[in-house]
N, C-alpha and C positions, 0 to 999 in steps of 0.2 A: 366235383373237386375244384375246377376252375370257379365256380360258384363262388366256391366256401374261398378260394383265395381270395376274389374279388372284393366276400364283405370283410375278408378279414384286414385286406389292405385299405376299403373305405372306413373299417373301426378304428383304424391306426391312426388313418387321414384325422379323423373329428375329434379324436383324443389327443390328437398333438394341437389341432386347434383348439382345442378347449385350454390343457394347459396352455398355451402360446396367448391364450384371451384369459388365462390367471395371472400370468407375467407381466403384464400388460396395463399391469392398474398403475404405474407413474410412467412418470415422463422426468425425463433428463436434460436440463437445461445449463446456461450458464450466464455468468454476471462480469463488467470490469476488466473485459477483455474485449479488444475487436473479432479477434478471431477465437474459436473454439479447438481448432485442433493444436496439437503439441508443434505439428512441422510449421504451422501459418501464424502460431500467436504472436502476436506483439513484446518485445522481450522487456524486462524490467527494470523498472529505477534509472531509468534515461539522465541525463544531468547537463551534459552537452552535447551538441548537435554540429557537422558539417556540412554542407551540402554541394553537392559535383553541381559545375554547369547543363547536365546533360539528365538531371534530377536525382539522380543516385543518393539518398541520405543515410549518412553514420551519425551513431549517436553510440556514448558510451557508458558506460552503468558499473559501479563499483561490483556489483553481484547479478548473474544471471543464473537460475537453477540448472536449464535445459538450453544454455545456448550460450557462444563467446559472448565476453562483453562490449567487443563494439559488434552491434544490430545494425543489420544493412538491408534500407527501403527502398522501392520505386514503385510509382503510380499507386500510391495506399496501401500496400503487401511487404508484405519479408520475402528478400530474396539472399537471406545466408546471415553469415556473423563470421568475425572476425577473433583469434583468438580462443579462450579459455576462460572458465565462468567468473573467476576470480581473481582476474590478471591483472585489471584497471580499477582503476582511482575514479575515474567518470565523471571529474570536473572539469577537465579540460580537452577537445579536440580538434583538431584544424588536418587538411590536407592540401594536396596537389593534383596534376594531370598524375600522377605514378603513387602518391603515396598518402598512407593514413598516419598522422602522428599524433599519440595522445599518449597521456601518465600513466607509471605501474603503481600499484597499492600496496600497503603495507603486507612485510608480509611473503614479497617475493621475492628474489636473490639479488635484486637490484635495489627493491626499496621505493620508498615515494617521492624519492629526489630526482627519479630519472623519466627520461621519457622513449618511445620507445616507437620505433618506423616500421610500417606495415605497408608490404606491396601491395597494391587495388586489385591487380588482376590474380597474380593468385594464392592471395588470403594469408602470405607466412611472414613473420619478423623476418627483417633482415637488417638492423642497427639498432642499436641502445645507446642514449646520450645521455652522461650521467650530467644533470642541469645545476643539482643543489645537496650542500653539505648536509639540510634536512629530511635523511633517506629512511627513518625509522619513525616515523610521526605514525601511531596508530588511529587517531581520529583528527581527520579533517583534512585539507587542500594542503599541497605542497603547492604542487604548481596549478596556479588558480589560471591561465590561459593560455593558449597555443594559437599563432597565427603563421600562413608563410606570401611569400611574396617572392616572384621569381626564385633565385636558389637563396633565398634565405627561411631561416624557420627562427621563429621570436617566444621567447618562455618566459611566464611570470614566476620568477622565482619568489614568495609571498615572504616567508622569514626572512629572508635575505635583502628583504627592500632593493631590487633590482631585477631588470628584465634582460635574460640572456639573449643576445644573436648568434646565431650557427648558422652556418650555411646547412642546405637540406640532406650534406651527408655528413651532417656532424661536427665539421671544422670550427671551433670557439669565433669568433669574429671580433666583441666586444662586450661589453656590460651595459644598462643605462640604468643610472641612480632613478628609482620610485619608491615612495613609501606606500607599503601596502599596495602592489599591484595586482589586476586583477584581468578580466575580461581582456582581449588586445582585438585590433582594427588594423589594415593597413591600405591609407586611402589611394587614391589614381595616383598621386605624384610620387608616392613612396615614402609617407610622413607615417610615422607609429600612431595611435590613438590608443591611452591606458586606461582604463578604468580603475578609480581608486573607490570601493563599492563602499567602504563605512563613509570616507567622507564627502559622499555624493558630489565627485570630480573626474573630469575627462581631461587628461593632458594630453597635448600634441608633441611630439619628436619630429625632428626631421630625420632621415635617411643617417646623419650620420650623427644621432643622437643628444642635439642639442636643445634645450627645450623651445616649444615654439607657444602655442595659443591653450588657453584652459576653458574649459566648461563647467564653470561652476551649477552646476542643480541646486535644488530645494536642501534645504539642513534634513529632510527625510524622505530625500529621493536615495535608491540605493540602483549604480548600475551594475547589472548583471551578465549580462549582453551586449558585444559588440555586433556591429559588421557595415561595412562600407558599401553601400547602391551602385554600382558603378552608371544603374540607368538612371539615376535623377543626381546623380553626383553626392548624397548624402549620408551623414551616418545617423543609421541605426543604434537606439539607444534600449534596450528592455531594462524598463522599472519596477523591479522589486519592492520600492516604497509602495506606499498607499493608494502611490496613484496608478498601480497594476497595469501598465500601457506601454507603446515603444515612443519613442519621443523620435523627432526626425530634426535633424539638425542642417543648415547648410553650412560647407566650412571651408568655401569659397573667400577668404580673407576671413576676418573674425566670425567665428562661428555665432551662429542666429538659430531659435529654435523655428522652425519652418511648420511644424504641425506635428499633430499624433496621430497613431494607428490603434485603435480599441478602445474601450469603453474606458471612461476616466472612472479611477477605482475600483477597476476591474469586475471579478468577483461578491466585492463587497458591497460594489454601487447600491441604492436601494430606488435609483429614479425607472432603470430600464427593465431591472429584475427586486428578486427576494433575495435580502443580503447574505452572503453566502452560493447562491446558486450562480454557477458556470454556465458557460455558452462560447454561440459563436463570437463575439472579441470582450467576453469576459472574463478576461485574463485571469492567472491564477501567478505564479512569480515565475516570467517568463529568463527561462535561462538558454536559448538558443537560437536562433535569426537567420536564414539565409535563401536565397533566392537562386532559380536555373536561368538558363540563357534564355528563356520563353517568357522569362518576370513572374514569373508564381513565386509567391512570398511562403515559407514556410517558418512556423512558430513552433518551439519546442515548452511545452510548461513545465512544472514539477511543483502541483499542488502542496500548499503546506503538512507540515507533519514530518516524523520523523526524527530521532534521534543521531546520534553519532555515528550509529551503523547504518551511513547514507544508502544505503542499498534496501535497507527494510521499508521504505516507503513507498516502494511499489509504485512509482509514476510517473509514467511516460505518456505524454501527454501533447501529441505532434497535430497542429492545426494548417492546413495547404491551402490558401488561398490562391486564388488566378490574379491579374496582371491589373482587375480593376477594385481586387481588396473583396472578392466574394468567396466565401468559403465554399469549396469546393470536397472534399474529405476530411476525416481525425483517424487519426491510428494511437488504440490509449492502450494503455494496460497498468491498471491503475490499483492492485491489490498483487503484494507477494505474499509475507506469512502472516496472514488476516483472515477472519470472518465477519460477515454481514450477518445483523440479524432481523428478520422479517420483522416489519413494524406495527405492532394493533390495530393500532389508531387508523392505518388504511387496506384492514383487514388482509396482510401482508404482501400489497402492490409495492412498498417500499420497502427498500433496504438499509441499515444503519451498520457501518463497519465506523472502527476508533474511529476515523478520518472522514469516510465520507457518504455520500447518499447516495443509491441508486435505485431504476428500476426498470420495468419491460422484460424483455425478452432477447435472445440469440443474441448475449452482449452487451445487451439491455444501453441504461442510457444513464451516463454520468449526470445526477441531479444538482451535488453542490460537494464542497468541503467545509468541514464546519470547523476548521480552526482558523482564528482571526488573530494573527502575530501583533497586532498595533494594538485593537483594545486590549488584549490580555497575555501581554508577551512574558509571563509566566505558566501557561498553561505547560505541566505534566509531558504532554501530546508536543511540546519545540523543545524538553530540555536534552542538552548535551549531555549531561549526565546520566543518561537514564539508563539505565544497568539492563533493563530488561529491549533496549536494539527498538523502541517502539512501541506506541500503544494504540496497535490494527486493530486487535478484536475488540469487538461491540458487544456489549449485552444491552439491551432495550425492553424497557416496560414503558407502557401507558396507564395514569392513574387517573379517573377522573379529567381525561384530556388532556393531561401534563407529565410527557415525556420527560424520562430519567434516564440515562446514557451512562455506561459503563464501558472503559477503553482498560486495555489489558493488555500486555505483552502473551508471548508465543508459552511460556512456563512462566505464570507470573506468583508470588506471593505479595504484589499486591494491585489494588485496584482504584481507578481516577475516575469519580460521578461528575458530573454536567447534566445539565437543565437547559429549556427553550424557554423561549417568549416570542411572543409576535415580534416585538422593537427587533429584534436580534436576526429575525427570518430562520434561516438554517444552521446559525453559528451556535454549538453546543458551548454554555457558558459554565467553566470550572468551579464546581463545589466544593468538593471535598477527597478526600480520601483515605485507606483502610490498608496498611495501617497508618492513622492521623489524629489528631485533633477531635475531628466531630465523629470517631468511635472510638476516645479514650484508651487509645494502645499503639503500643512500637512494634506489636508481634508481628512477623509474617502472617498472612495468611495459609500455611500449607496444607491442611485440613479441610479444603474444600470450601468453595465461595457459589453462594445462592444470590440474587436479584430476583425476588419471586413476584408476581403477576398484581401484587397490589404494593409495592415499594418497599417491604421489608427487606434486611438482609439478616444473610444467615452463613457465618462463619467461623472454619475450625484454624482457632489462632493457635500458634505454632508451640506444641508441648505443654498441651492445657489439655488434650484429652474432654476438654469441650465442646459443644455446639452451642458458638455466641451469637443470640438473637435479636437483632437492632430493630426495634417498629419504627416504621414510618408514621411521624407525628404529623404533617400536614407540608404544605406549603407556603411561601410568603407572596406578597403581593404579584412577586416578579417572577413565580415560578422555583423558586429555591425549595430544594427541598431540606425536610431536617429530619433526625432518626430521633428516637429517647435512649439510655441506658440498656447496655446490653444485658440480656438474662440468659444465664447459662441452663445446657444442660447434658449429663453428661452423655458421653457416646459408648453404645451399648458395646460391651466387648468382646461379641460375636465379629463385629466388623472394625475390629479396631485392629491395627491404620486406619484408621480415617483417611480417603485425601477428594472424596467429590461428594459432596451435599447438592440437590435437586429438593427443592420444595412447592407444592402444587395446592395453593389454598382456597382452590377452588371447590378441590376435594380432599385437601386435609389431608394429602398423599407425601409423603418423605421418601427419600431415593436416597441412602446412602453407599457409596463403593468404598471396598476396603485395599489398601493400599499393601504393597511388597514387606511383609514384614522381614526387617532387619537389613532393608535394605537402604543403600546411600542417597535413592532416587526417588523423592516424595511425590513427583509429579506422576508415576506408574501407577497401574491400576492391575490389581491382582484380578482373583474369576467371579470375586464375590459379589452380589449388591443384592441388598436388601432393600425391600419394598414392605412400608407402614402405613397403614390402609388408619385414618384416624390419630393422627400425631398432633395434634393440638387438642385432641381432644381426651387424650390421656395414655397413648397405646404406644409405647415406648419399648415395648419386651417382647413381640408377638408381629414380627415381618412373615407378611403374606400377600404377594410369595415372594421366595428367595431364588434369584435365577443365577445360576451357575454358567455364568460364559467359557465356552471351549474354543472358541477360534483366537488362538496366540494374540498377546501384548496389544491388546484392549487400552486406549489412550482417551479419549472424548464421549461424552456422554452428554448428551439431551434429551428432555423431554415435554411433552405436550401431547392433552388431551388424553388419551389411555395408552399412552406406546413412552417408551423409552429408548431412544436410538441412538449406537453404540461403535464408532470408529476405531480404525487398529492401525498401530504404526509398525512400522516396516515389515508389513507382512502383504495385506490388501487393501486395493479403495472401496471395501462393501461398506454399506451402512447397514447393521442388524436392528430388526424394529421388533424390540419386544412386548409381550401384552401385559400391561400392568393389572390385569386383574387375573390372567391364567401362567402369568410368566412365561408362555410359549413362545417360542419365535417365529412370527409368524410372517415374517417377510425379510428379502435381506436387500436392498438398491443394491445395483453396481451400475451398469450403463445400458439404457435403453435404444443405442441407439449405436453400435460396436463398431468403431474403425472412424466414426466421424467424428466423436469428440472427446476429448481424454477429460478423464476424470479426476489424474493424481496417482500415486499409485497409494496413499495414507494418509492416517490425519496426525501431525506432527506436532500435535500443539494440544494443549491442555480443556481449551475450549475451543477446539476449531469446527465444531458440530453446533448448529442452533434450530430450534425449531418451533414452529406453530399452525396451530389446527385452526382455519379460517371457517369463518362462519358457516359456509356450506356442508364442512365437516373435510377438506380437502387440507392434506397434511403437508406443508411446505418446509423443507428441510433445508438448509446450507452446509456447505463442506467446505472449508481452504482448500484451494488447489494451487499449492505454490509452483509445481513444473511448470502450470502453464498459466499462471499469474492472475488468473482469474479465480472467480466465487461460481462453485457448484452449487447448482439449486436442483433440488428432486420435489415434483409434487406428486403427494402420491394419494391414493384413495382406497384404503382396506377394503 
């Protein structure tokens, strides 16, 4: 009897290893974030930055998912936040020995005209100072900077062309007349320093606000950043122009430029790097400066991209130098509601989200940003208007060695192509877009949008009960690419709602999901999707098979190679991988690795799932993971 227990508990034992070694076929990774867990990540959309004598750094962010918006560092780590996700404004911040002071955001019972004091030690408002009559601005800076100096606290009032003084508990003091202010300074003697950023000027005040010396810059220098050295006596200037660098000023009687900190051109330089690729002082537009009593210089970025919903760019972007300018750590977190998608061309060692490039591993490694505000300050990916908060997600083909880039909002009906070239390095250069021009229509796309593996597109324009098929005609000298005339066809009306088209012309495979009939919400995915084995080749009526999803409110769908893999919002973060040739499911990702690195808990967004099967046969999958600001990667091996 003990026997029979024994082999019965060693058959248990090797049958749980066996399944334990079927579970076991992916791995859980992550991208765009320094840290991996929800308690350690790096919080999002950084804009401005303080820093305590003693290293302590706040920085503040219009929108955090999982954490206040002002984010508080020491020694490379999170050690807490301040406030509520959605409290601050995040263009401006400064403190004291006792206190955090930065702006609220539209939106809260105070408005964007006020600013708002926070104890350091333990973590809770306690004053609101309302600064400006412009307390209802729902896109952009009201108060564009915050400095203090002894018990004074100084605010850029921006519409109001002047900078307030308050003492630091609020008492009004004075006004000083600036046009368009912006960044503030306040140097050893107690003189103000403005940054007026469109018209690349630094003005001095004195103490009791009369003008004193100017710094005129370049007609396309923009400053962004102040802050005063007190160890070499100079200010600190961050360049936002082209030439992406700090400029060091002495301002010892008339101010002299004394030298720069970072690579001239930052980012874009093409003598140190590939134009477009980041680094150690290859700035990106640096918006924050400040130094501890030990001389470590820290640099706050916030790579281009981004729309009006300054929160959706996802970039915080903290670089710590020591005392002789050598980098010493980064703490990034450089994706909120975004996906990467795995690249061909380097059999998906790379990653392409709207904005930027990454790749490696456990956090992997910021490569580049590929939007260039100078040569193409129309690009889609910087407009203020853009309805859709951003254009994070990536879709990426290579054709013939000539990458085609598709940038997309979180629910978008529509979509912005880009092209590479050598001349250009990593800077995705604006083509076209759908609906546009070069595909003859104003319809939304709400019926589903394809980028399929040889450059076609394939879209259901809005109330056409169509599927519009654009070829890809070829390319120009430079890498542009161009489509012909779109050919209709109609959508079968077994799945009709239309709202996700997947096309796979490798094998001639169609993936269509059919949408929530009669519902307000086009971007849903009901339980339907049909699979056409042969759709170019005539077989339009006859999906085999048809898989019936049961796990609730089914939102993203991708596919590669024979799987189709299918995310759910507000329900779970599984990704279901189904068999395009049996329909079964036959695997579901969650996390491989439980309690060490969050996943998300959904995928919240339209396309926020991308995937491809690298040459070995090993399936690499992306997930948006907005709680924790980074890009989930699952590889996995059926």
């Amino acid at each position: 009897m003990v026997h029979k227990r024994m082999r019965a508990v060693f058959l248990g034992a090797v049958i749980a290893m066996i399944a334990s070694l079927c579970q076991a076929q992916y791995a859980t990774d992550w991208l765009a974030n320094t840290y991996g867990t929800l308690a350690a990540h790096v919080g999002n959309g950084a804009r401005s930055m303080w820093v305590a004598p003693e290293g302590v750094i706040y920085t503040a962010s219009l929108w955090d998912e999982n954490e206040g918006g002002v984010a508080i560092y020491q020694n490379g780590k999170s050690i807490g936040s301040m406030g509520i996700n959605s409290e601050f404004q995040g263009g401006a911040i400064a403190g004291n020995a006792t206190s955090i002071f930065t702006a609220l955001q539209y939106g809260t019972p105070d408005g964007t005209g006020s600013v708002v004091r926070y104890n350091r030690a333990t973590r809770t408002r306690d004053l609101v100072i309302h600064v400006s009559v412009w307390d209802a601005l729902p896109r952009g800076d009201v108060i564009t900077g915050l400095a203090t100096a002894g018990s004074l606290l100084y605010a850029s009032d921006f519409f109001s062309n002047r900078v307030r003084v308050y003492t630091t508990d609020g008492v009004w003091q004075r006004d000083i007349s600036v046009s368009g202010p912006g960044a503030l300074a306040v140097d050893g003697a107690g003189n103000l320093w403005v940054a007026r950023k469109s018209a690349g000027v630094i003005a001095e005040y004195s103490a009791a606000g009369a003008p004193l010396n100017t710094i005129q810059m370049s007609a396309a220098s923009r400053p962004s950043a102040l802050y005063f050295d007190a160890l070499s006596g100079q200010l600190m200037v961050g360049d936002q122009g082209p030439d992406m660098n700090i400029k060091l000023y002495n301002i010892a009687g008339a101010p002299t430029l004394a030298g720069t900190f970072g690579v001239q051109g930052g980012y874009l330089d093409t003598t140190t790097g590939i134009k477009g690729q980041v680094g150690d002082k290859r700035f990106t537009r640096v918006v924050g400066i400040g130094r501890d009593s030990a001389g470590n210089l820290y640099v706050l970025n916030n790579p281009w991209g981004g729309g009006w919903d300054l929160g959706r760019n996802g970039s915080t972007d903290i670089h710590m130098y020591n005392s002789a300018g050598i980098l010493q750590w980064k703490l990034q977190a450089l994706n909120f509601e975004a996906v990467a998608a795995p690249d061909p061309a380097t059999d998906g060692a790379y990653f392409y989200s709207g904005m930027n490039i990454y790749t490696g591993t456990a956090g992997g490694t910021f490569v580049a940003n590929t939007v260039d505000p100078f040569t193409y300050p129309s690009d889609p990916r910087l407009s203020t208007s853009d309805t859709q908060r951003g254009q994070h997600f990536g879709q990426l083909v290579n054709v013939g060695g000539n990458r085609i880039l598709v940038a997309s909002g979180q629910n978008p009906g529509a979509f912005n192509f880009y092209h590479f070239n050598p001349a250009s390095g990593y800077i995705a250069i604006p083509d076209a877009s759908i609906p546009g021009t070069a595909f003859n229509t104003t319809r939304q796309v709400t019926g589903g949008f394809c980028l399929d593996s040889r450059g076609d597109v394939w879209a259901g324009l809005d109330r056409t009960n169509q599927i519009y098929h654009y070829p890809l005609t070829g390319f120009n000298g430079e890498g542009k690419p161009a489509w012909g005339p779109g050919t209709t066809t109609s959508i079968p009306q077994s799945i009709r709602p239309l709202t996700r088209i997947i096309y796979m012309p490798e094998t001639d495979t169609m993936i269509l999901a059919q949408g929530i009939a009669g519902s307000w919400d086009w971007t849903a995915i009901d339980s339907r999707i049909e699979v056409y084995h042969g759709w170019s080749a005539g077989n339009r009526t006859n999906p085999n098979p048809v898989i019936t999803l049961t796990s609730a409110n089914p939102k993203s769908i991708t596919a590669a190679g024979n799987y189709l893999f299918v995310g759910y919002v507000h329900t779970v973060p599984n990704i279901d991988a189904f068999n395009l040739t049996t329909g079964h499911l036959d695997a579901t990702l969650t996390n491989s690795s439980p309690g060490t690195l969050d996943v998300g808990n959904d995928v919240d967004s339209m396309y926020g799932l991308r995937a491809y099967q690298r040459a070995a046969g090993e399936y690499v999958i992306t997930k948006d993971n907005y709680n924790g600001s980074s890009l989930i990667v699952y590889r996995w091996t059926p």
